[in-house]
Backbone as CSV, one residue per row, in Angstrom:
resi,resn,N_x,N_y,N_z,CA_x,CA_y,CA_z,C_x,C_y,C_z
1,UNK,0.573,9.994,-15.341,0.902,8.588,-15.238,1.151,7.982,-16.615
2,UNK,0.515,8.518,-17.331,0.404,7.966,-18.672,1.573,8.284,-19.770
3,UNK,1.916,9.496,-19.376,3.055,10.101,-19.828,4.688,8.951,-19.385
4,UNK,4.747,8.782,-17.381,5.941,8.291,-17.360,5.791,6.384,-17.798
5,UNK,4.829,5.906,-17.849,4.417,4.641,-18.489,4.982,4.389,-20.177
6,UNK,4.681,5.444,-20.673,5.361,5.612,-22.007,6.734,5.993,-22.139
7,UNK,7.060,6.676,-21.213,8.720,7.032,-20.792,9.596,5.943,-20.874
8,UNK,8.737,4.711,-19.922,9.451,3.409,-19.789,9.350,2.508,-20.401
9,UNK,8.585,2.626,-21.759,7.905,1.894,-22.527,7.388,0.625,-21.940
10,UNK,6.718,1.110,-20.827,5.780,0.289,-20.101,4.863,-0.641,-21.219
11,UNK,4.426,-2.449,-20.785,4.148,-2.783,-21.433,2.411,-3.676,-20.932
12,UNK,2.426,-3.312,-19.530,1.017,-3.653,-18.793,-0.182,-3.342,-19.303
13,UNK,-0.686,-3.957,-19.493,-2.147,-3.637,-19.817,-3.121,-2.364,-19.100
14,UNK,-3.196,-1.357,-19.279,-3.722,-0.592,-18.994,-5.474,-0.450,-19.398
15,UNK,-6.377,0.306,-18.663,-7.511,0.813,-19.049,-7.878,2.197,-18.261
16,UNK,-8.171,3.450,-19.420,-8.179,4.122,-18.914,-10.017,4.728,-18.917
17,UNK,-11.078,5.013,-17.946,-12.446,5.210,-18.132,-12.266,6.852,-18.554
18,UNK,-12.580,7.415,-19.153,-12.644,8.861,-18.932,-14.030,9.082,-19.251
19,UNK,-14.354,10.057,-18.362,-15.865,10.812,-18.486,-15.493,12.457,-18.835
20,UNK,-16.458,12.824,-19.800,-16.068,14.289,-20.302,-17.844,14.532,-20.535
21,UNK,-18.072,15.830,-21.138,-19.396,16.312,-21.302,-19.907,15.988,-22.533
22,UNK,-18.464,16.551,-23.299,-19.072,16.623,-24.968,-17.396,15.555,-25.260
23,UNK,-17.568,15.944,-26.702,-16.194,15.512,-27.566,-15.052,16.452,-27.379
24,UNK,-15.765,17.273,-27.134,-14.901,18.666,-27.687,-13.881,19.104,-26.043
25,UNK,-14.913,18.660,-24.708,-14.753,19.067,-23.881,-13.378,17.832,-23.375
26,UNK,-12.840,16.927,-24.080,-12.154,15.983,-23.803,-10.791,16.703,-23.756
27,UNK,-10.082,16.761,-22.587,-8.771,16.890,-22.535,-7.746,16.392,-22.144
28,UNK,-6.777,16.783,-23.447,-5.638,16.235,-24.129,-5.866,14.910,-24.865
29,UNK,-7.205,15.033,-26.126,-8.053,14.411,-26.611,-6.700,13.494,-27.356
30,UNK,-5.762,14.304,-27.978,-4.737,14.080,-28.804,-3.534,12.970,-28.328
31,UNK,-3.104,13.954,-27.491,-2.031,12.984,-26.462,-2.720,12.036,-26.008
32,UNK,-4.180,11.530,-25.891,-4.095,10.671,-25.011,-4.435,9.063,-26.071
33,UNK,-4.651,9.774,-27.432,-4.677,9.105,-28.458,-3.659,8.306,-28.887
34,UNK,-2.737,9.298,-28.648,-0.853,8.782,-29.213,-0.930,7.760,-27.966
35,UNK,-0.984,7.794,-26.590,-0.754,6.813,-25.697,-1.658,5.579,-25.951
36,UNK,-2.633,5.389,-26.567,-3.290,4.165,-27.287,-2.659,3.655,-28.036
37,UNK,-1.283,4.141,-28.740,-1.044,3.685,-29.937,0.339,3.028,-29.272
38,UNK,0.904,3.970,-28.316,2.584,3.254,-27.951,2.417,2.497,-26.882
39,UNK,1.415,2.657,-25.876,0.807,1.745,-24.622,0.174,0.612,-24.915
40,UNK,-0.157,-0.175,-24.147,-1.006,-0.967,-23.863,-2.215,-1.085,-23.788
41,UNK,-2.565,0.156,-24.148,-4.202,1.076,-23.245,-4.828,1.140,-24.616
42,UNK,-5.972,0.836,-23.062,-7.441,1.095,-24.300,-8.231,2.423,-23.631
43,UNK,-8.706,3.314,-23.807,-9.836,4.074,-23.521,-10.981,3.900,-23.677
44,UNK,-11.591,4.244,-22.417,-12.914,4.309,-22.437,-13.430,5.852,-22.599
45,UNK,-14.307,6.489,-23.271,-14.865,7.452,-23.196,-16.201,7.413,-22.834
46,UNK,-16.550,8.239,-21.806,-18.082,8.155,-21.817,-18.242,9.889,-21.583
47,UNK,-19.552,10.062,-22.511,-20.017,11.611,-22.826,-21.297,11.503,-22.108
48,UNK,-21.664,12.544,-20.850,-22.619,13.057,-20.581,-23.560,13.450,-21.336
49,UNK,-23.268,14.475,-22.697,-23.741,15.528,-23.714,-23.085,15.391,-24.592
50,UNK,-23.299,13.813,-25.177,-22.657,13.395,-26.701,-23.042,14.062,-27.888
51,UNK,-22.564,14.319,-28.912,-22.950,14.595,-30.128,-23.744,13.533,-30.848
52,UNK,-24.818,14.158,-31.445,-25.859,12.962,-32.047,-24.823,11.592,-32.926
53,UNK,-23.548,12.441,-33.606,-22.861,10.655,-34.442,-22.137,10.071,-33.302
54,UNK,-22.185,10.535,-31.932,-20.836,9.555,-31.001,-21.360,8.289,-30.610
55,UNK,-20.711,7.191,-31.110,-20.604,5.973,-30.998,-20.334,5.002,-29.608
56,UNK,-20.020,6.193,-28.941,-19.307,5.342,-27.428,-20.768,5.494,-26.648
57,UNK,-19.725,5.160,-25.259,-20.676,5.159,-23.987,-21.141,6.636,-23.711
58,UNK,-22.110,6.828,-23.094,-22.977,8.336,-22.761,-23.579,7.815,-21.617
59,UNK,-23.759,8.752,-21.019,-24.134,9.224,-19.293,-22.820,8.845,-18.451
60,UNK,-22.828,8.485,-17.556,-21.739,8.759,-16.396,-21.279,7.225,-16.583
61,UNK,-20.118,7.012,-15.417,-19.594,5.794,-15.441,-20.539,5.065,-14.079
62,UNK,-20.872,3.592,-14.708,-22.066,3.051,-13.906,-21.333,1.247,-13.728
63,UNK,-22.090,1.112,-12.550,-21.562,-0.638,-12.599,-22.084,-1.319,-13.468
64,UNK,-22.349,-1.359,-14.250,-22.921,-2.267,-15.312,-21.516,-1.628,-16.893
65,UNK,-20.895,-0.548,-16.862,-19.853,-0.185,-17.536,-18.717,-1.117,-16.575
66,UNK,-18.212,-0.716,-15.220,-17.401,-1.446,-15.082,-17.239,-3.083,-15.200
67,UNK,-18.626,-3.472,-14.947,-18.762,-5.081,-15.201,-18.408,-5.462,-16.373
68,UNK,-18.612,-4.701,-17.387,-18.658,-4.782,-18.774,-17.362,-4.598,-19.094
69,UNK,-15.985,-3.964,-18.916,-15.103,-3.199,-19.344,-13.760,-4.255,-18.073
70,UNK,-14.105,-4.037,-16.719,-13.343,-4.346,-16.281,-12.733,-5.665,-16.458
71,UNK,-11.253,-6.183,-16.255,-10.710,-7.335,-16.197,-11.348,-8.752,-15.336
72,UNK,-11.509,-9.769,-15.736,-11.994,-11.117,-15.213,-11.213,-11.226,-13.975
73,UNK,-9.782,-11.046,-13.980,-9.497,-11.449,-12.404,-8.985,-9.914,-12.134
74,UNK,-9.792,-9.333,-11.170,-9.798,-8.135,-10.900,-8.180,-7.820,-9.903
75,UNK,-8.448,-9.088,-9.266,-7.133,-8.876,-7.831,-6.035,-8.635,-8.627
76,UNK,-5.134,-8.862,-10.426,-4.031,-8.831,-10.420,-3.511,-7.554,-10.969
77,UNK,-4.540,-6.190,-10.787,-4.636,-5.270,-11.073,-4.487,-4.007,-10.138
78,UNK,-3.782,-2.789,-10.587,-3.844,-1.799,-9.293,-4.856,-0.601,-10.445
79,UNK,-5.442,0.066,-9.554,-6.889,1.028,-9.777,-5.834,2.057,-9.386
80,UNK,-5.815,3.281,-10.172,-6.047,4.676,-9.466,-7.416,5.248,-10.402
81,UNK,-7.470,6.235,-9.047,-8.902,6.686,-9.373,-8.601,8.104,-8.794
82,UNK,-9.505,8.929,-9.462,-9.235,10.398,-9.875,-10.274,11.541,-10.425
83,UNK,-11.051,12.084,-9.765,-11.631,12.639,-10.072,-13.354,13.142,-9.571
84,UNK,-14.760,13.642,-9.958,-15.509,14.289,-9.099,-15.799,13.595,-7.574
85,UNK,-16.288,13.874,-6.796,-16.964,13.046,-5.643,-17.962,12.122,-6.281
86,UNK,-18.688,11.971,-6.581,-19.916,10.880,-6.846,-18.865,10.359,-7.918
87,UNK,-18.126,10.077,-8.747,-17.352,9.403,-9.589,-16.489,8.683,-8.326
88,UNK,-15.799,9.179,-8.050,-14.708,8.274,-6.781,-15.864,7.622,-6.185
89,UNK,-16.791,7.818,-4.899,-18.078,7.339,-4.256,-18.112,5.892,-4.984
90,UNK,-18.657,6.258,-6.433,-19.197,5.020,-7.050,-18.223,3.667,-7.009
91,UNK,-16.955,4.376,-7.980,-15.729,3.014,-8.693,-14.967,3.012,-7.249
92,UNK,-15.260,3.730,-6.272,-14.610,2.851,-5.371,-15.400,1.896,-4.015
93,UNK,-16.717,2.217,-4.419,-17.568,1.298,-3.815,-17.344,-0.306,-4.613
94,UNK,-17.648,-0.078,-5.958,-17.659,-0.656,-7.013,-16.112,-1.964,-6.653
95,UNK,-15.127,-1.309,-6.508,-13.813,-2.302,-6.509,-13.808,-2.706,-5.232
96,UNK,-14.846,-1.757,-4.075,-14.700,-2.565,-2.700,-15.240,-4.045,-2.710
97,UNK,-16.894,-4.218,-3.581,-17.208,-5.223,-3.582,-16.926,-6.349,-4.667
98,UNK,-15.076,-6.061,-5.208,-15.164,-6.962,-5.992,-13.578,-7.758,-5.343
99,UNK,-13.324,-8.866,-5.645,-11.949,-9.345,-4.710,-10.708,-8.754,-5.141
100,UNK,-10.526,-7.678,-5.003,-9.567,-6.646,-4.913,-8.850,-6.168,-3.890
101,UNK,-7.512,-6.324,-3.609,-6.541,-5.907,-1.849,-6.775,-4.562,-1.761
102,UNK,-7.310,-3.807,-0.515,-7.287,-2.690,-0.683,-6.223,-1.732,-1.136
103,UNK,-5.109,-2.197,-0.643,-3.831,-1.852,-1.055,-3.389,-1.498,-2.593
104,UNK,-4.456,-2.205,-3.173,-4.195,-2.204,-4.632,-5.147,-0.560,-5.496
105,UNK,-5.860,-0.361,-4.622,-6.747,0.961,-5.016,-6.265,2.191,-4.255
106,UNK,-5.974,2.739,-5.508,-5.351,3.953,-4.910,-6.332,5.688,-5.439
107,UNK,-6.579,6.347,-4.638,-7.241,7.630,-5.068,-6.564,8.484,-4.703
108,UNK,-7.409,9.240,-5.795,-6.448,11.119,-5.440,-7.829,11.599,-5.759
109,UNK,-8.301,12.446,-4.578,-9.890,13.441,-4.449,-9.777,14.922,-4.436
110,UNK,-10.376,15.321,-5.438,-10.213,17.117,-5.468,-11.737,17.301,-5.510
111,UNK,-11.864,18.820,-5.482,-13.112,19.409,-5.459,-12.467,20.734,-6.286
112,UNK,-13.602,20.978,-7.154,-13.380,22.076,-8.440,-14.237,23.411,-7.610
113,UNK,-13.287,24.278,-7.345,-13.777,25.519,-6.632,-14.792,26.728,-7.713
């Protein structure tokens, strides 16, 4: 997504949450750096198993991160969401109880074999 957004030199405000383990374990740590710089986007990182100097968020993504991070008027925004079961579970409980069209939240659910 992030790739054809930059294609079009998309100019929307984006936010992207990513959860990884470590620093190291972050992928396409690089590319997704360059898309901070030509996008709109901000990243969020949050590390499970941070390195003692990491400065960001650590442990999982929690409602008190999205309260914190997410936009004031939530409705003029579309969500995709992507990724473990208890991660989807949560941020999409999370946008059910906030005034958001369902229409506007969109998921894609895998399971890592």
């Amino acid at each position: 997504m992030l790739r054809t957004l930059a294609e079009r030199k998309d100019t929307r405000p984006c936010i992207l949450f990513y959860g990884s383990k470590s620093r190291e374990e972050i992928l396409f740590r690089e590319e997704i750096a360059d898309f901070e710089s030509a996008l709109n986007l901000r990243v969020i990182h949050v590390l499970s198993d941070p390195e003692d100097d990491w400065e960001g968020d650590t442990g999982f993504l929690t409602p008190d991160l999205l309260d914190r991070e997410l936009p004031e008027t939530p409705g003029d925004y579309d969500y995709y969401i992507c990724g473990p079961e208890p991660m989807m579970n949560l941020v999409e409980r999370e946008l059910g109880n906030r005034p958001i069209p369902l229409r506007q939240i969109l998921s894609e659910r895998f399971q890592i074999v």
